[in-house]
C-alpha positions as CSV (number, residue, x, y, z in Angstrom):
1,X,0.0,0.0,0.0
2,X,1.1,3.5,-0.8
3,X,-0.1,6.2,1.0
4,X,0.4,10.0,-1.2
5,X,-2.0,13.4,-1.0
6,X,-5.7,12.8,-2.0
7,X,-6.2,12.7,-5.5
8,X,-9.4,13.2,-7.4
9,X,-8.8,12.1,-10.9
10,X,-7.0,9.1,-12.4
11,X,-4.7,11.4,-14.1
12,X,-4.0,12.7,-10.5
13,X,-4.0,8.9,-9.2
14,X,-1.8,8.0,-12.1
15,X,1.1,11.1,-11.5
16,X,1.1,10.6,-7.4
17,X,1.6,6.5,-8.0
18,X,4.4,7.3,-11.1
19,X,2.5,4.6,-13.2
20,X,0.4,5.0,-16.9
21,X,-3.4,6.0,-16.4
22,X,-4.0,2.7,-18.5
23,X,-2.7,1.0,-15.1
24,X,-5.4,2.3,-13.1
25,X,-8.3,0.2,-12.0
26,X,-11.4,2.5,-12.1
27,X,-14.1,1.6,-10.0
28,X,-17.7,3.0,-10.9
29,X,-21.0,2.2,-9.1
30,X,-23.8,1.8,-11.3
31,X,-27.3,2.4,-10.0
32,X,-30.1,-0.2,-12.2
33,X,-32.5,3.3,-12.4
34,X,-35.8,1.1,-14.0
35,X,-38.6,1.2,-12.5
36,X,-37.9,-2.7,-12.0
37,X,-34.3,-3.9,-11.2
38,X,-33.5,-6.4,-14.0
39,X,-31.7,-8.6,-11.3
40,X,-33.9,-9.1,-8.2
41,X,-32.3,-7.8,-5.1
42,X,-29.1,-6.1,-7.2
43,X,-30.0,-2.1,-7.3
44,X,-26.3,-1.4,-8.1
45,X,-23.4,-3.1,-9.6
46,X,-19.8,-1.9,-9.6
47,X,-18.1,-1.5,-13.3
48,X,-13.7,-2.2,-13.4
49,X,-11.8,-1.1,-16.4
50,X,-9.1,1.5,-17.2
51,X,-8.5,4.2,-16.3
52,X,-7.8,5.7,-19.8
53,X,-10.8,4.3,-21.0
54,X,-14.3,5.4,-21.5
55,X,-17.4,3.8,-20.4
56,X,-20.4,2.6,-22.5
57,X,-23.9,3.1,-21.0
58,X,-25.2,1.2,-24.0
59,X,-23.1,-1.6,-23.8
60,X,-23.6,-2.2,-19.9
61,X,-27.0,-1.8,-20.1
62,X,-27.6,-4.3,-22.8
63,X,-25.1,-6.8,-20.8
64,X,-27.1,-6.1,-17.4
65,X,-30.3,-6.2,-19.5
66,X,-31.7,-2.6,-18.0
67,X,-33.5,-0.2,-19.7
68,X,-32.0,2.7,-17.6
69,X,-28.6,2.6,-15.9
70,X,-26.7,5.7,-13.8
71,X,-23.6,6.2,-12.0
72,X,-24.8,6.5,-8.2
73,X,-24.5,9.7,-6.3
74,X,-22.2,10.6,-3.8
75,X,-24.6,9.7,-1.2
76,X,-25.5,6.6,-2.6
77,X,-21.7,6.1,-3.3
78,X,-20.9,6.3,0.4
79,X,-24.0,4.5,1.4
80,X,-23.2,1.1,-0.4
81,X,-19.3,1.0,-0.1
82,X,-18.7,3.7,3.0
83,X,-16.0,5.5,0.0
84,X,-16.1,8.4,-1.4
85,X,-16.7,8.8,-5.4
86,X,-13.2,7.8,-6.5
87,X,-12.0,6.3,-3.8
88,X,-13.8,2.9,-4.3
89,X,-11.2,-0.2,-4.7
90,X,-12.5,-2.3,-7.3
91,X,-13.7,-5.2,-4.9
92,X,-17.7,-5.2,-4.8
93,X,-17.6,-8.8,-3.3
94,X,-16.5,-6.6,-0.2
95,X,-20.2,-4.1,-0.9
96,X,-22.0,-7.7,-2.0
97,X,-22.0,-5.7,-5.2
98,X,-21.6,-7.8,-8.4
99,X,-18.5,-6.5,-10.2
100,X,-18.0,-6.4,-13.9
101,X,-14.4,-5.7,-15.3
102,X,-13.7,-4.8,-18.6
103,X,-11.2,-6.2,-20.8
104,X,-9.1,-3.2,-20.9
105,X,-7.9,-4.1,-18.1
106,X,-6.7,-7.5,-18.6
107,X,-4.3,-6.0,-20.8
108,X,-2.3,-4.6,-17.8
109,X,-0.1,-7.2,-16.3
110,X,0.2,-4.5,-12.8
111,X,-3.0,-2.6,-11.9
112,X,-3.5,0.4,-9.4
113,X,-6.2,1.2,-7.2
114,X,-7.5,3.5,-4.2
115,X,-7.7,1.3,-1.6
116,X,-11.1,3.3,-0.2
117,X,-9.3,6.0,0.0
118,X,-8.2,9.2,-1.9
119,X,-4.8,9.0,-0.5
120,X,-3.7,5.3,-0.3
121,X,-3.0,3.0,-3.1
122,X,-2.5,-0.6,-4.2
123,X,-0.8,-2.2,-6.7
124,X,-1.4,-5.6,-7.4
125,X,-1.3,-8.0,-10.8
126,X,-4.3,-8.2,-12.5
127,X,-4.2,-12.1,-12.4
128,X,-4.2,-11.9,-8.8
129,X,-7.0,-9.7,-8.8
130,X,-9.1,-11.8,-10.8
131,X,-8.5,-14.9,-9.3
132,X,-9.5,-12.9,-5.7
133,X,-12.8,-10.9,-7.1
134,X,-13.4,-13.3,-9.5
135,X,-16.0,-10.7,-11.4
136,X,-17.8,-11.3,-14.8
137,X,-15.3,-10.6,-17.8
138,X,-17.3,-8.5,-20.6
139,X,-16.3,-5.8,-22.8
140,X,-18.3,-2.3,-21.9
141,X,-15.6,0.7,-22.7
142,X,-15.5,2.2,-26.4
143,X,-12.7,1.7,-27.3
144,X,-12.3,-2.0,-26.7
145,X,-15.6,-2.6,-28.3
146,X,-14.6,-0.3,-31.5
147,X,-11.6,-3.1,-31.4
148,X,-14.1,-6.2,-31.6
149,X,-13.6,-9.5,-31.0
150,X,-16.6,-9.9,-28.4
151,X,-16.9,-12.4,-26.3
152,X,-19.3,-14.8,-27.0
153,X,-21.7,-13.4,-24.4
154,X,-21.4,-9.6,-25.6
155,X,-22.0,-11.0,-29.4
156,X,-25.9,-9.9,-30.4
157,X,-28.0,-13.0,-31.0
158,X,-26.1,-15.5,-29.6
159,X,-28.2,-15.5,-26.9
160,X,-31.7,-14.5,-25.6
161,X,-31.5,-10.8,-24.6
162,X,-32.4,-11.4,-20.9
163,X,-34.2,-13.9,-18.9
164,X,-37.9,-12.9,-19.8
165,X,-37.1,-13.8,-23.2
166,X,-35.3,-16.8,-22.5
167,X,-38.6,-18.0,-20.2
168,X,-40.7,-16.8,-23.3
169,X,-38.8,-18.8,-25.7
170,X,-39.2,-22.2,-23.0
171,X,-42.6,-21.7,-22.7
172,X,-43.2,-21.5,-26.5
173,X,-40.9,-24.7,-26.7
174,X,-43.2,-26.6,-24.3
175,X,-46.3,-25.3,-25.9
176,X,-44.9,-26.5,-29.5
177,X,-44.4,-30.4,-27.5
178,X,-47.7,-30.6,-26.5
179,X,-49.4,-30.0,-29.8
């Protein structure tokens, strides 16, 4: 752990830890804003990728299957993970927050982090972070999805868009048996 003078921004984070912005782990909470949470129980969900990058409302919301996604608030920030905006380490297992990471950052072999803090830092390998969080690999920043190369998951049609089509789609199966 590193401990430096609070930061606000990852080009801040990025100076203070003398590593590239790419390195940095950013940590966003998302708020599910529907007027129905597309996962029961799961009003937020915390989004990893780096630093450098730039986050795609339309891809996450089509991964989460929500019609209406935001970033939280600063009170709703400090509510679910006791952090200030920014200072949030990228471990929502911690909040019982599902994480997401991006594959941005799988391209950094050493990533950096606030450690709930704006003034202390980790550093850690991304494998080792994986293997601890263990969150749901997709692709959700613009630039890696300009790159392509989906994963099978992200790819449109490979799958039912969420689980009210996927029950439509069994129930229309059965339906098909029986006549």
């Amino acid at each position: 752990m590193t401990e430096h003078k609070a930061v606000r921004t990852c080009e801040e984070a990025a100076q203070v830890r003398k590593v590239t912005v790419d390195s940095g782990a950013k940590a966003m909470l998302i708020k599910d804003a529907g007027k129905k949470l597309a996962k029961e129980n799961v009003p937020y969900y915390l989004a990893v990728m780096s630093a450098s990058k730039r986050f795609s409302n339309k891809a996450f919301k089509k991964m989460i299957n929500c019609k209406n996604i935001k970033f939280a608030s600063e009170e709703e920030c400090y509510q679910v993970t006791g952090c200030l905006t920014g200072a949030v380490p990228p471990f929502g297992s911690v909040f019982s927050v599902p994480v997401w990471v991006d594959r941005s950052l799988s391209k950094e072999k050493e990533i950096n982090f606030n450690a709930g803090l704006r003034t202390h830092s980790i550093s850690m390998s991304y494998e080792d972070y994986f293997k601890v969080e263990a969150p749901t690999f997709q692709v959700f920043t613009e630039e890696e999805i300009t790159l392509g190369d989906l994963p099978v998951e992200a790819k449109a049609g490979d799958q039912p868009k969420n689980q009210r089509d996927a029950a439509k789609a069994e129930r229309l199966a059965k339906r098909q048996k029986k006549v």
